[in-house]
C-alpha positions in Angstrom: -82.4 -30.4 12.2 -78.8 -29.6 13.2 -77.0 -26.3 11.1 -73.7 -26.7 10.2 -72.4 -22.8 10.1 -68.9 -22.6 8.0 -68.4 -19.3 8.7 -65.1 -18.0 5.8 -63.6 -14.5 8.3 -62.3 -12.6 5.4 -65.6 -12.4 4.1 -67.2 -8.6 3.8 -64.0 -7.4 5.0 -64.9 -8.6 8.3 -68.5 -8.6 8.6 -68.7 -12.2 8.5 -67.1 -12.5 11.7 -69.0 -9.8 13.7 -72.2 -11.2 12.6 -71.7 -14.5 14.0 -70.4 -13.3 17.3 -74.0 -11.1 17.6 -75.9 -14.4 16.2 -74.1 -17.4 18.2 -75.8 -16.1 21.6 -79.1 -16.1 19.7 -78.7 -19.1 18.6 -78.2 -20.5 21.8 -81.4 -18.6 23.5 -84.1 -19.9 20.9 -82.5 -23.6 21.6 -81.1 -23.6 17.6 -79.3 -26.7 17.0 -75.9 -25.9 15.2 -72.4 -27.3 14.9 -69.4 -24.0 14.2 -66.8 -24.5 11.7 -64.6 -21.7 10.9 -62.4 -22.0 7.4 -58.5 -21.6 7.6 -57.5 -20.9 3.9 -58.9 -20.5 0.7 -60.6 -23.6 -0.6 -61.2 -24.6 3.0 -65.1 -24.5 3.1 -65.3 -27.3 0.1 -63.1 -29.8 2.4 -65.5 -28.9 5.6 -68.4 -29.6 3.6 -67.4 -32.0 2.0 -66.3 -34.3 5.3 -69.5 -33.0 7.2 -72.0 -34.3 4.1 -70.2 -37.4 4.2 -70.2 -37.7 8.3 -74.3 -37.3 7.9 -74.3 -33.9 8.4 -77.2 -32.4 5.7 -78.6 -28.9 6.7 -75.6 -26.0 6.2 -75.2 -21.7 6.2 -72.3 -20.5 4.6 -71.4 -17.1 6.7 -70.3 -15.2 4.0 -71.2 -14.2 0.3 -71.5 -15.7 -3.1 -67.9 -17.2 -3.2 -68.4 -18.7 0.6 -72.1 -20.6 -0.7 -70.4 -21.6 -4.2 -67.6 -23.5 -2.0 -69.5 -25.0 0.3 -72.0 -26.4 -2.5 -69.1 -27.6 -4.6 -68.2 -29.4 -1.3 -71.6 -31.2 -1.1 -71.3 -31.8 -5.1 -68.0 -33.7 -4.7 -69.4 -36.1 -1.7 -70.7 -39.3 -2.4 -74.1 -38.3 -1.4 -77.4 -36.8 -3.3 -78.2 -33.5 -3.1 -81.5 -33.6 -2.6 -80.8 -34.8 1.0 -78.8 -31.5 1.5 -80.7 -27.9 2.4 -78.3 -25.0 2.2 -78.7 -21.4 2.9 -76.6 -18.1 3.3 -76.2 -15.7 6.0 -75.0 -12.5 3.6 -72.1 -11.2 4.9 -70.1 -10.6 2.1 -69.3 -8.3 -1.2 -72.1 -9.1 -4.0 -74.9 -11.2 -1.8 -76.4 -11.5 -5.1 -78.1 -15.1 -4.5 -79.5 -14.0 -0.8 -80.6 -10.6 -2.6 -82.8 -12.6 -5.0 -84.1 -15.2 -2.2 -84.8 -12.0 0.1 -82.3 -13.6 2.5 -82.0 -10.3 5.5 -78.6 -9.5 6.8 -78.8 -8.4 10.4 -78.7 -10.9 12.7 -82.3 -10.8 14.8 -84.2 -10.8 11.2 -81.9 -13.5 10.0 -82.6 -15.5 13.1 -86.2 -15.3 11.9 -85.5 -15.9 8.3 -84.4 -19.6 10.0 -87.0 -19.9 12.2 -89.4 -19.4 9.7 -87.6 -22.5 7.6 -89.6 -21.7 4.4 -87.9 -25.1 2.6 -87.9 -25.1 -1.5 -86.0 -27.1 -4.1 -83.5 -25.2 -6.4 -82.0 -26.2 -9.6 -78.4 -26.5 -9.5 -75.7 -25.4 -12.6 -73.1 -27.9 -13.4 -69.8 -27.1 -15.8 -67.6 -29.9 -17.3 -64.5 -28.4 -18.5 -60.4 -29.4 -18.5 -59.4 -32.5 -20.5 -62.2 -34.7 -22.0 -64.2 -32.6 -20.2 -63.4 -34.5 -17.0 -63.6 -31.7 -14.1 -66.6 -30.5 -12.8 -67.9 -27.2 -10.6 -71.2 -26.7 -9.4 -73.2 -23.2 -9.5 -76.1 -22.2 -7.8 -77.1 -18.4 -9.2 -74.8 -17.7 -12.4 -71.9 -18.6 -14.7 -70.3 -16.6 -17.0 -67.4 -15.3 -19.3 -66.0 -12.2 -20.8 -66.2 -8.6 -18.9 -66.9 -10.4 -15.6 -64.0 -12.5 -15.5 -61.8 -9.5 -16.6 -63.2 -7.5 -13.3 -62.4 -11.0 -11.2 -59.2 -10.8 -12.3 -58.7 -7.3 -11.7 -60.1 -6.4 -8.3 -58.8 -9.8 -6.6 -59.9 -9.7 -2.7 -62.7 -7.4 -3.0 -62.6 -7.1 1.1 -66.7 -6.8 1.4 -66.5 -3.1 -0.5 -69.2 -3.2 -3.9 -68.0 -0.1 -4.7 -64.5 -1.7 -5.4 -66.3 -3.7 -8.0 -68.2 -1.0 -9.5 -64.9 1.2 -9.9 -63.5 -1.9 -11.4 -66.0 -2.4 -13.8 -65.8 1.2 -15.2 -62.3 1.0 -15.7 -62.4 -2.4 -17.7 -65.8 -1.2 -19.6 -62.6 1.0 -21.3 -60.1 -1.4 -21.3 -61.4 -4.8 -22.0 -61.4 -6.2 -25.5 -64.8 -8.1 -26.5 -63.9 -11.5 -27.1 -65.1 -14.5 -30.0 -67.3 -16.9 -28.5 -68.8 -20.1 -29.7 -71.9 -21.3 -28.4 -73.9 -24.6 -29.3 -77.1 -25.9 -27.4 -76.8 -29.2 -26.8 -80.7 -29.9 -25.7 -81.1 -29.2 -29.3 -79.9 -31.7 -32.2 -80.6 -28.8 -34.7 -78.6 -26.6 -33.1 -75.5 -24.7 -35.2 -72.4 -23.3 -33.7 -73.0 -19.4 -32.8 -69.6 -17.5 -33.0 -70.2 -13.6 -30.9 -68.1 -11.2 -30.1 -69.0 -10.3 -26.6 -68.8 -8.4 -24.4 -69.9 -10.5 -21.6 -72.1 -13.8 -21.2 -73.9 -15.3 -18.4 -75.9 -18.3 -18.2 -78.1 -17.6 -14.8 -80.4 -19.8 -12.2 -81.0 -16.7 -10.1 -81.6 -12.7 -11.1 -78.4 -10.8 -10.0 -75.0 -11.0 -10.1 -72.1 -8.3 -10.0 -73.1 -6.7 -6.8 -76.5 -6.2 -7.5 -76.7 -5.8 -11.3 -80.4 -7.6 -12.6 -78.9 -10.1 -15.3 -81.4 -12.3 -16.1 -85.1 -10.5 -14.3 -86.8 -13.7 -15.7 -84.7 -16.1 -13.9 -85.9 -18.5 -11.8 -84.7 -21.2 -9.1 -87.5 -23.8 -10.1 -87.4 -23.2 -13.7 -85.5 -26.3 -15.2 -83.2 -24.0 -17.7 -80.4 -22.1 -17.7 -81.5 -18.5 -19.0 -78.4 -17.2 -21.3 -77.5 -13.2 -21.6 -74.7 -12.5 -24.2 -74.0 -8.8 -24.9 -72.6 -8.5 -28.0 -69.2 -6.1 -27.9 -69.8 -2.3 -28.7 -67.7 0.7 -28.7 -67.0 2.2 -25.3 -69.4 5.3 -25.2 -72.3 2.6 -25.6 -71.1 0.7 -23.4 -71.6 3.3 -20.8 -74.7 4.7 -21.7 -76.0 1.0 -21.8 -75.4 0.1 -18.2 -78.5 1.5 -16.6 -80.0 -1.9 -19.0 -78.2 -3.5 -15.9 -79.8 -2.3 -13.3 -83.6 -1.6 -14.3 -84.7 -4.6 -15.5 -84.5 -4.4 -19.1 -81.6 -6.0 -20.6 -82.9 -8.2 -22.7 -84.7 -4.7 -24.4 -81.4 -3.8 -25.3 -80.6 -3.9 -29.2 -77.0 -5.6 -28.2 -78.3 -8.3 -26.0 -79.5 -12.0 -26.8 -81.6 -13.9 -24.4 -82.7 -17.3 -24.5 -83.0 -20.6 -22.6 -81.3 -23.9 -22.7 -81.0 -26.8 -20.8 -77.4 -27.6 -21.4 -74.6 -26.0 -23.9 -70.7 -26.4 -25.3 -69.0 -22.9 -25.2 -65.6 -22.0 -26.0 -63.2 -19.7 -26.8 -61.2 -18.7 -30.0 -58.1 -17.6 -27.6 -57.5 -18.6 -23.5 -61.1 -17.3 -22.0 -62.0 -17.9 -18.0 -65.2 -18.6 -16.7 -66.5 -18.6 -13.6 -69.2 -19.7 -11.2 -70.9 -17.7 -8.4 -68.3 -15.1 -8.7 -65.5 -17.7 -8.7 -62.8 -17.5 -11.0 -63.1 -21.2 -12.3 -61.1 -22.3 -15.3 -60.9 -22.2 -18.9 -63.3 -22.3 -21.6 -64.0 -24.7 -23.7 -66.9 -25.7 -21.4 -70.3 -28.0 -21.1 -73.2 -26.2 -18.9 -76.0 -28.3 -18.0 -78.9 -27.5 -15.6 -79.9 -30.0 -13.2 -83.5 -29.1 -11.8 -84.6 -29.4 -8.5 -81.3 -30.7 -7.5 -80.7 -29.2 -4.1 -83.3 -27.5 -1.2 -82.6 -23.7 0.1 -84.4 -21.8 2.3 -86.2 -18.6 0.6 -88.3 -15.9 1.3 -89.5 -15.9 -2.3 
């Protein structure tokens, strides 16, 4: 097998970059077959991939974080080729790491040189959102989609530079400032379903566990588990909206008296005003939008 690294340098600030120059000589002493492609702009790692899956290429690490996977997956999705040929993985070097932190992915080089070596291959299920006109456009996900308070934060903190702690001072400002928002939600695995109108607060529709730079979403996620599992938390007044975020970071959200959980194969969901969503930590596009789960669509490396 021959690794394609697409290595994004403004990722973590920096780190991105430093880790590769520690792992390329590793690389080459263990005899590790590998191609190097280093993005130029924004956007860049979906044309690399992209050209690469439809050159033959089929085994890729994004150098990087969330945002630097989600590109080079929707670069794979938009080839002419199936992703179950594909096996992707992530060498974390960026701001949330959230989908290495739930595969157990390590971040220094010699233990993430192992991490390869050790090649433990699994299928993943893949997210898929149709939005724009007739529904016609389409963006991949691989750990979580969403809209509401996470957008807002996006939106806000820009660049994060590889610094969490920008996005947790971010999200304490917006937790006062953001206005919950009307959402309408229908399942559409489910000919009975009704349309659901909440005002929330935030609402993620998750593969993996964490998002947000660590923050536990969805603890009964899973990569193999053919469903999307959906969080909304319903809006609330400020002062419970602070005394409610260790629910974010123990385990127990869906114990909360605010929070809905449930799972779902595929659903419509859309706004009463302009709402964004996004994928992987990627600002996307606008709601209204279809989310469907397509299981065992891709293979990752895991340490799950």
């Amino acid at each position: 097998m021959i690794w394609n690294f697409i290595l994004n340098p403004q990722a973590g600030g920096g780190k991105a970059l430093r880790f590769w120059q520690q792992l390329k000589p590793l690389l080459s002493q263990h005899n590790i077959k590998h191609h190097f492609h280093q993005t130029q702009y924004q956007g860049h790692a979906k044309v690399l991939s992209k050209e690469l899956a439809e050159q033959g290429e089929r085994a890729f690490v994004a150098i990087g974080g969330d945002g630097s996977v989600n590109e080079l997956l929707q670069g794979i999705f938009e080839s002419d080729c199936d992703l179950q040929e594909f096996v992707l993985t992530v060498a974390p070097q960026g701001t949330g790491n959230d989908w290495a932190r739930y595969h157990h992915i390590p971040k220094s080089p010699n233990a993430w040189l192992e991490f390869l070596q050790a090649a433990n291959v699994v299928e993943h299920d893949v997210g898929v959102v149709e939005y724009g006109d007739d529904f016609l456009q389409q963006h991949a996900f691989i750990n979580m989609a969403g809209s509401g308070l996470d957008c807002h934060i996006l939106q806000q903190m820009g660049c994060a530079g590889g610094k969490s702690l920008r996005y947790y001072s971010t999200l304490l400002s917006s937790l006062y400032g953001y206005q919950g928002r009307t959402l309408h939600f229908k399942r559409l695995d489910d000919s009975s379903s009704q349309d659901v109108a909440r005002t929330v607060l935030l609402s993620m529709f998750c593969i993996g566990r964490y998002g947000g730079a660590g923050m536990d979403f969805s603890p009964k996620a899973h990569h193999q588990s053919g469903v999307l599992h959906s969080v909304c938390v319903e809006d609330m007044p400020f002062l419970k909206r602070l005394f409610s975020l260790p629910y974010l970071l123990n385990g127990k959200i869906e114990q909360h008296s605010r929070v809905q959980a449930e799972t779902m194969r595929a659903l419509l969901v859309a706004g009463e005003d302009t709402a964004l969503f996004q994928c992987d930590g990627e600002l996307i596009g606008e709601l209204p939008a279809r989310l469907t789960l397509r299981p065992y669509a891709i293979r990752v490396l895991t340490r799950c």
